[in-house]
Each structure stands twice: as C-alpha cells, then as structure tokens.
N, C-alpha and C positions, 0 to 999 in steps of 0.2 A: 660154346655159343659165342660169337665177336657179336657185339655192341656197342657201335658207333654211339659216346656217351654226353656227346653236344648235339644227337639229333633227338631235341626235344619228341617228335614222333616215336620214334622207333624207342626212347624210353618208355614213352607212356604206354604203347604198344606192350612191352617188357613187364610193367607196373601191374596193369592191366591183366596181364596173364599169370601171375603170381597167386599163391595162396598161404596168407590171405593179401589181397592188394590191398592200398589205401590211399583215400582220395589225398591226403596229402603229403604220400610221395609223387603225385602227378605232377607235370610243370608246371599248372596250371597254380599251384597252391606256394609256388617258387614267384610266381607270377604279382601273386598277391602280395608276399612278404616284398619284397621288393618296394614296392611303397612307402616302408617304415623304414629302409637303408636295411634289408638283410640283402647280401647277397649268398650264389648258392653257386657248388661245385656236386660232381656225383662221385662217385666210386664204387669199386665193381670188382668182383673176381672171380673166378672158376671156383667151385667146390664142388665136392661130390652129390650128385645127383644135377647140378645145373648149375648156373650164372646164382651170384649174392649181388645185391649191390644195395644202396644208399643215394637218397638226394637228400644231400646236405644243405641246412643254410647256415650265414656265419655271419656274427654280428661284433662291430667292436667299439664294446660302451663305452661314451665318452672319451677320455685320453686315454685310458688305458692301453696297452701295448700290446694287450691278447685281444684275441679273437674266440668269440665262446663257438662254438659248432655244436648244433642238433638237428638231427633225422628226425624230423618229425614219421612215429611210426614206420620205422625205420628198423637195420634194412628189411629187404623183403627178398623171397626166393620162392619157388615154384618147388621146391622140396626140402626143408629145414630139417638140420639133423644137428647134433654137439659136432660133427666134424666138418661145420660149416664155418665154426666159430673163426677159428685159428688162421682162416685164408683172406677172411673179411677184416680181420685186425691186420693183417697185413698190409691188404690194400686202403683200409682207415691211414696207418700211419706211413705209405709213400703217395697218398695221393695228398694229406692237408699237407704235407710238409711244403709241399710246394704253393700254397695259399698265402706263405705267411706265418707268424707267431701264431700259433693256435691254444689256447689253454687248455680244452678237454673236449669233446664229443659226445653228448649225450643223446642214445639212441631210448627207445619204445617200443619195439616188434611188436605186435597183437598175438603174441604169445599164450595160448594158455596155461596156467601155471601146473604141473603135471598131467598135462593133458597129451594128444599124442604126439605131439612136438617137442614135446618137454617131460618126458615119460621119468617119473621119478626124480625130478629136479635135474637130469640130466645134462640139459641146454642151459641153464643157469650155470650148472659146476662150469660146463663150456667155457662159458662167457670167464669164470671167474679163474680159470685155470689160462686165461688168453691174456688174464692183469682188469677186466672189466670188475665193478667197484655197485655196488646197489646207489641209489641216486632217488634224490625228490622228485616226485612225480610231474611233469606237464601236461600230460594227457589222464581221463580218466585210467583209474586202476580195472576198471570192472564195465561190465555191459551186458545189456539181455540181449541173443541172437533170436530170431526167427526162421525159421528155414521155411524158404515158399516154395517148395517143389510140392508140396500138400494141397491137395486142391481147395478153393475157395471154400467148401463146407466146413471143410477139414480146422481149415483157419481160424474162420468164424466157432466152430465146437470150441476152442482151443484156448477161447477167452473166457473169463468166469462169465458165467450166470450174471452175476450183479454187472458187468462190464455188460455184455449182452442186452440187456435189459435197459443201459444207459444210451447204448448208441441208437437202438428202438426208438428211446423216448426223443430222442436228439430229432432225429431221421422227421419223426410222428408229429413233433413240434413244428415241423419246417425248417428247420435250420438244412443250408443247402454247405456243399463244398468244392469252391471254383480249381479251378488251376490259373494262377497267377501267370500276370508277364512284369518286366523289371519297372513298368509304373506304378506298380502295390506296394514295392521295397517301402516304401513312406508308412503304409497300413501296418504291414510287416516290423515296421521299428518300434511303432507307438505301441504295438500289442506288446513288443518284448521286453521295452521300455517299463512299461508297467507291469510288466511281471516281474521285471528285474529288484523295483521298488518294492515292491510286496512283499518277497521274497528274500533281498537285503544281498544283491549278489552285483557287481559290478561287470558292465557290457562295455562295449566301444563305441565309439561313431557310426552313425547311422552310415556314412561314405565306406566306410570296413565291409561292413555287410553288401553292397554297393559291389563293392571291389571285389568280390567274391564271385557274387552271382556274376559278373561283367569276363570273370576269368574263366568260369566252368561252364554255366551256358553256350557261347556261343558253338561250343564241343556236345552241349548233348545233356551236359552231365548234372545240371541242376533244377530243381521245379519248386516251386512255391505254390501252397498250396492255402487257401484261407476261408474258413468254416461264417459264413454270415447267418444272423438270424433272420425271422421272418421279413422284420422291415428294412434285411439289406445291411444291418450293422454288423462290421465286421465283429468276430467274437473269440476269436482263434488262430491261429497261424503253423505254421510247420514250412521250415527252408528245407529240405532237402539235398543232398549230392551224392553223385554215384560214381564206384569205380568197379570197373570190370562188371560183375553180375551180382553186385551188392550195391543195395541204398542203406545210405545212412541221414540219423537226422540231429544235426549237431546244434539248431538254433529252431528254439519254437516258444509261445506261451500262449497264453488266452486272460481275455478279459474276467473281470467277477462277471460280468454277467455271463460270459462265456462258461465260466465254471456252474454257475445255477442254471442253464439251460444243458449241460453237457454236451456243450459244441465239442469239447475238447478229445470227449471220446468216439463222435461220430468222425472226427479229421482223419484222429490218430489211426481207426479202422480203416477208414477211405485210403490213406498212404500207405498201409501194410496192402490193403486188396489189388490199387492199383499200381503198386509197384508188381506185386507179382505177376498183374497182367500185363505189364509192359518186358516182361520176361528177366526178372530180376531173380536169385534162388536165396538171397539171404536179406534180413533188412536188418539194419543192427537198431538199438534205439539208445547208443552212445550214450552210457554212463549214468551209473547208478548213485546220483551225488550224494545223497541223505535219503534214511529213510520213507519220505513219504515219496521220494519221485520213487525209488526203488517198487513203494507198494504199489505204486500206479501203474508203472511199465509191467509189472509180474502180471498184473491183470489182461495183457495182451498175449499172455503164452512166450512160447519160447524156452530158452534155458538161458540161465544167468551164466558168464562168464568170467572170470579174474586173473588178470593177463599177469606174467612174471616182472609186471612195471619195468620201470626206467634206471639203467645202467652208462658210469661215466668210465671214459677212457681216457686217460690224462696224460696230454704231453707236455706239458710245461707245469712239474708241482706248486712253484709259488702263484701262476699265475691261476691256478684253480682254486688257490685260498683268496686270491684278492678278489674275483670275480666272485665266487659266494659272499662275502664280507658285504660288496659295495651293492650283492643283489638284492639281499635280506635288507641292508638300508632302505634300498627302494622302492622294497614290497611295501615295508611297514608304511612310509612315506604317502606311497599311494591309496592306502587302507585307511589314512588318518585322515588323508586330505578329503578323501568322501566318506568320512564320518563311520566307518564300519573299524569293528575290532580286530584284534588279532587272527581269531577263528572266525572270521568273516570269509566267506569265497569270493575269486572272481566267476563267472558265467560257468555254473555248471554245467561238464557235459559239452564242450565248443571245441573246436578245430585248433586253436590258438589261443583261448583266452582264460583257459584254467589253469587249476592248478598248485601249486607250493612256487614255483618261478614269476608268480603274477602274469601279463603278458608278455613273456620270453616269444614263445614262436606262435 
C-alpha cells in the first residue's frame, strides 16, 4: 500500500481503517497539540499483512537540545503481528532522524496484553527483541470495551440490575438528555471542573477542551452530550469522540446533585444506545483510573481490557536521562503548585492529560 503521509486525508482515511484505530492518531488530535508548541511528523512502513505507521508529535522542553517523540496510541495497523515490530523500528529511526535531535519515542498501541495481538506476550518479546524498553504510562493502562453489534435489548440486559434500575429512576424523574453544540463547552467545564475538585485530579483550561471539539467536530467525530434535571439544570456531561466505528469517551463528570438524581447513569446509557444507533460497533469507556470509576463502568457490561502499556525507543541515551530527570521535576512542581500529593492524578481517563508524564501529550 503507498501512502502519501502529508495528506492529512488519506491518513486519516488509513487511521480510520485500522484495527484498533484511535482518535488520537487522527490529524485532527496533531491539530490540537499544536497549540501547546508540539509539533508532528508520521511514519510508516510495509510489514507483513499491510501498512504500520505512527503519527508522531515532538516536543523540545525548554533549552534542552532533544526532542521528546510520542505516538500518542500509536502505531496502528489493520493486522498486528511480532513481525511487524522490526519494520516499524526501522522506519521510527530513519524517519525522526531527519526531525532533528530526538531523545526517545514513546509509543501506546491499544494492545491487549496476551490477547490476540499479543498471543502469549509474543508482540511485547517483538517490541523488546527490536531494543523497545517498558515506559511510564501516558495513556490509561486498562479500559472497558463494549461491543454494539448487540442489539439494543441485548445492551440494555447487559447492565446490572442495580444500574438498570438507576437509569429507570433517572428517565422517571425527568431528568432529559440533550446533544450539545460547542456553546455548552462552558456547562461542559463547570460540570468537569467540579468533578475534578471533588475527586482531587487536575484538568486543563476550559480553551483545551475548546480546541478539541473545534478540531474533531467540524469532521463528524465529536458530540457532547448533557444530562439536565427536571428544572433544566445541567447535572451531567459526557464529551465524546470517534474514530473509524468506535466511540470513545475521554472527558465527562456530573454534578452532586447529578450523582443523587442518577443523571449520571441515564447519560452514560443514552451515549452507549445512541452511539450504536448512529452505527458505531464498539464504545470504549477509556480507563479504568481507581476503583470506584472501575466499579461504575463494569456496571455498563462489556469486558475490561489491559493494553501491554507504553514502550520507549531511545536514540540519544543521555538525552533520555535528562529529559526523565527535568520531567519528574515538573510533574512534582505542577502537583505542588495545586496542592495535590505525590499519588495525586492528573484527569483520569483523558486523551492527553493523564498519566505518570503529567501533561506530556
């Protein structure tokens, strides 16, 4: 397969048809970072069974004389095998060579860990028999998938009883569920805002989120959806994005009152239901942070996933000691300055904002 790899199209097109794709190898998500000074290059190679590639972004902290590289969920291919590894390391190190100083490359795949991609650790040995190295995580580790080829009874069976029973009371109460346009982003922040606080996890600017929907929207690929009570007050939120025939949902929270009315669980039903009727076949519900989000999402069905995390390729050794050195400074720094500990998170469960890296990608 040739793929012209500056036609933002015809990548996404490429991204898009991949299994599993992800919304933030799209350009769109190249689009956003950009904002913050990352910029992004792709890379790409033949391996057996079809096209590998990567959309890289690359960022260079401060004065430092590297450049960090990561794939966010990264690469991706339409048939993963361990003899994919070794073509993709290739074209990693003669496509950044040409970028510049680079320290290291930190990829993600949506991998699951001995699952059929990775059958006995096999795509891991891959990775590690190519020089790839295990890495701190920026994306979550884990996630519950849903598969929406089931038809709507099927779905709805598929939630406990007690979940069942919530979204009833939700529905029975009044509480309704809109589809947002990007003049709610404002409802949308204050809800997350306070969930953030409640919760003890740090978000970004309300303009990020902004930048988000301003990048995938106008393509199709994003919905906001916000669960009101009877008199109209917002009580719920859920952002939404999609790539290829999967939604995901990387940013959402709900009010207290939201939570003692269980807006939260008529939303979260409403965006599994009418994703699959907008013809979507999986919804992921992106990252199982702690415990209690974990017991919340299991109550939607599904199967829990645990991807084979994140792996570094390193091309310059000292420049991957300084760049960890001056990152952990940063984390801690940013964790201090809004008052949260060490085992404090940022934004459980986000596109960019979790993590062991802080806000890396």
């Amino acid at each position: 397969m040739t793929l012209d790899l500056t036609d933002r199209s015809a990548w996404d097109a490429f991204v898009q048809g991949t299994e599993p794709g992800s919304y933030l190898q799209l350009g769109a998500w190249a689009e956003v970072k950009a904002v913050n000074g990352w910029t992004s290059t792709r890379v790409a190679a033949e391996a057996p069974g079809g096209l590998i590639g990567a959309q890289v972004l690359l960022r260079r902290p401060g004065p430092l004389p590297w450049a960090f590289a990561y794939a966010p969920r990264g690469p991706v291919t339409a048939a993963w095998s361990p003899g994919a590894v070794a073509p993709f390391t290739d074209a990693v190190q003669r496509g950044l060579a040409a970028t510049g100083r680079v320290s290291h490359l930190r990829i993600d795949p949506e991998i699951e860990a001995d699952g059929p991609q990775d059958p006995d650790g096999a795509l891991r040995r891959a990775l590690r028999a190519a020089g790839w190295r295990p890495a701190p995580a920026i994306q979550p580790a884990s996630t519950r998938m849903i598969d929406l080829r089931a038809d709507e009874a099927a779905l709805l069976a598929d939630l406990r009883k007690k979940w069942r029973q919530y979204v009833n009371r939700a529905r029975t109460g009044g509480v309704t569920v809109e589809d947002a346009d990007g003049d709610s982003l404002p409802i949308f922040y204050e809800i997350y805002r306070e969930t953030a606080a409640r919760a003890g996890f740090l978000i970004r600017t309300e303009q990020a989120y902004r930048d988000v929907w301003n990048a995938y929207r106008p393509h199709g690929l994003a919905r906001l959806l916000i669960a009101r009570l009877p008199d109209g007050e917002p009580a719920a939120a859920l952002f939404l994005v999609r790539c290829g025939t999967r939604v995901v949902e990387p940013y959402g929270g709900m009010t207290q009152a939201g939570a003692e009315s269980r807006a939260n669980y008529l939303l979260k039903w409403e965006a599994i239901r009418s994703s699959r009727e907008a013809g979507a076949t999986a919804y992921d519900l992106w990252g199982l942070a702690h415990p209690g989000i974990a017991h919340f999402k299991a109550g939607f069905g599904g199967r829990e996933i645990r991807y084979i995390g994140a792996w570094d390729f390193v091309l310059d050794p000292l420049g991957r000691f300084v760049y960890g050195t001056a990152q952990r400074g940063r984390v801690w720094l940013t964790r201090r300055r809004h008052g949260l500990g060490s085992g404090s998170a940022t934004a459980p469960g986000t596109g960019g904002d979790g993590g062991d890296a802080g806000s890396e990608a």
